[in-house]
Every structure is written in structure tokens, then in C-alpha cells.
N, C-alpha and C positions, 0 to 999 in steps of 0.2 A: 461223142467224138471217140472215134478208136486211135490209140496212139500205137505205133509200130517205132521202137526203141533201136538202133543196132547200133555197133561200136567196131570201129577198123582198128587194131594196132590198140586196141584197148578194150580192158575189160570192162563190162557195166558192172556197176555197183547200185547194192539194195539204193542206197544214199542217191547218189547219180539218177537212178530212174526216178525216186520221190521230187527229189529238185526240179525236174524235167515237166515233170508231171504238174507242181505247183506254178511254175512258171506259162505253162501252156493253159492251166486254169484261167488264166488272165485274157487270153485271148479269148476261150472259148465264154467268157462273161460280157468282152465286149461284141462278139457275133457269133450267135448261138447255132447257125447253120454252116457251121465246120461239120465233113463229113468226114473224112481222114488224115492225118497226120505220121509223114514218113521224116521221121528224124536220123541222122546218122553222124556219130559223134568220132573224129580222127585223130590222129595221133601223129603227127611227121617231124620228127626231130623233136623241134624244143616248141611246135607252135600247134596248138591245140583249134581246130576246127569243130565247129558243129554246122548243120546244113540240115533244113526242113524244109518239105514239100507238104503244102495244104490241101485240099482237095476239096471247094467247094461246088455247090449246084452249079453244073457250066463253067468251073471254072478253075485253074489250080494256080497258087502261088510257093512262089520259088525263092527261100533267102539262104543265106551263109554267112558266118560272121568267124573272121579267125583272130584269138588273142594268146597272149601266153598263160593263162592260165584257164581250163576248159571251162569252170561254173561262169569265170566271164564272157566267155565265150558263147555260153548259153545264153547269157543276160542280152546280150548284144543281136540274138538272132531272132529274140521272144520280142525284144522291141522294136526292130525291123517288122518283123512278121506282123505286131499288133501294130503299125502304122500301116503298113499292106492293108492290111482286115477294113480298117478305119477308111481308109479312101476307097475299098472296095465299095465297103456298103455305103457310101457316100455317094458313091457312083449308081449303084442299083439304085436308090431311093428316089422317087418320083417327085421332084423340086419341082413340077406343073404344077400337081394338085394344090400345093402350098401359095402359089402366085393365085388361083381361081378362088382360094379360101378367104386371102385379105383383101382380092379387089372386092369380094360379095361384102364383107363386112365393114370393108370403108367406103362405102354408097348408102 
């Protein structure tokens, strides 16, 4: 997973990017084919934005979350994003085979 970090109206910090980085950990353990990750972290007045684009096989997802303080802000868009991820693969995943597997084993 490449991650692509920017920052509007604010600086990234060493701290900032680690956090970013731990938090997106999570996602890329519950679905390992994340191909890119465009993060962008904002600053407007008093209300702190983060905003990431995924980029999987066929497919890209798109969250934002804005609080007043930016690490929760991050916390809120990593767990959007990993409910994303979760119904994504839920979606790819071929729930036939599963129906053909227990009619074979309950006969």
C-alpha cells in the first residue's frame, strides 16, 4: 500500500504522518489489496478535515470526516474507510460457493 500524505493550511508533522500511517495499518490488515491511498488533511478555521481516497482492483473509495480536533478527525475517516473496505470485500466475495458447499454436505 503506497500512502500519498498532503496537508492544506497545515503542516505535516514527523507525529502526524506516524499516526496516519498506524491508523491506515488497520485497514490495510482487514483487506490486503489496497493499492493506493490519497490522504489530505485541512485546516479551515477552527474545523479540522481529513479526506482519503482508496484505490482498489476496479475500484476506488471515497470518505471525509471533519471534527474539531484533526487526530479525531483522522480516527473518524480510518473508521468510515474500514467499514468501506469491509462491505467492499463482502461484496466481491462469492456467497454462491458457500450455498453449493453446505447443500453438498447436508445430503
Amino acid at each position: 500500500m503506497q500512502l500519498d500524505l498532503s496537508g492544506h493550511h497545515v503542516e505535516i508533522t514527523d507525529s502526524m504522518r506516524g499516526y496516519v500511517l498506524k491508523r491506515f495499518e488497520r485497514i490495510s490488515r482487514h483487506f490486503d489489496q489496497v493499492i493506493d491511498v490519497h490522504c489530505v488533511l485541512t485546516v479551515e478555521k477552527l474545523r479540522h478535515k481529513a479526506e482519503a481516497t482508496l484505490t482498489l482492483r476496479g475500484n476506488k473509495i471515497h470518505a471525509d470526516a471533519t471534527e474539531p480536533n484533526m487526530y479525531a478527525a483522522i480516527d473518524a475517516l480510518t473508521d468510515k474507510l474500514d467499514r468501506c473496505v469491509k462491505k467492499h470485500k463482502e461484496k466481491a466475495s462469492d456467497h454462491h460457493a458457500e450455498d453449493v458447499i453446505k447443500a453438498r454436505s447436508a445430503s
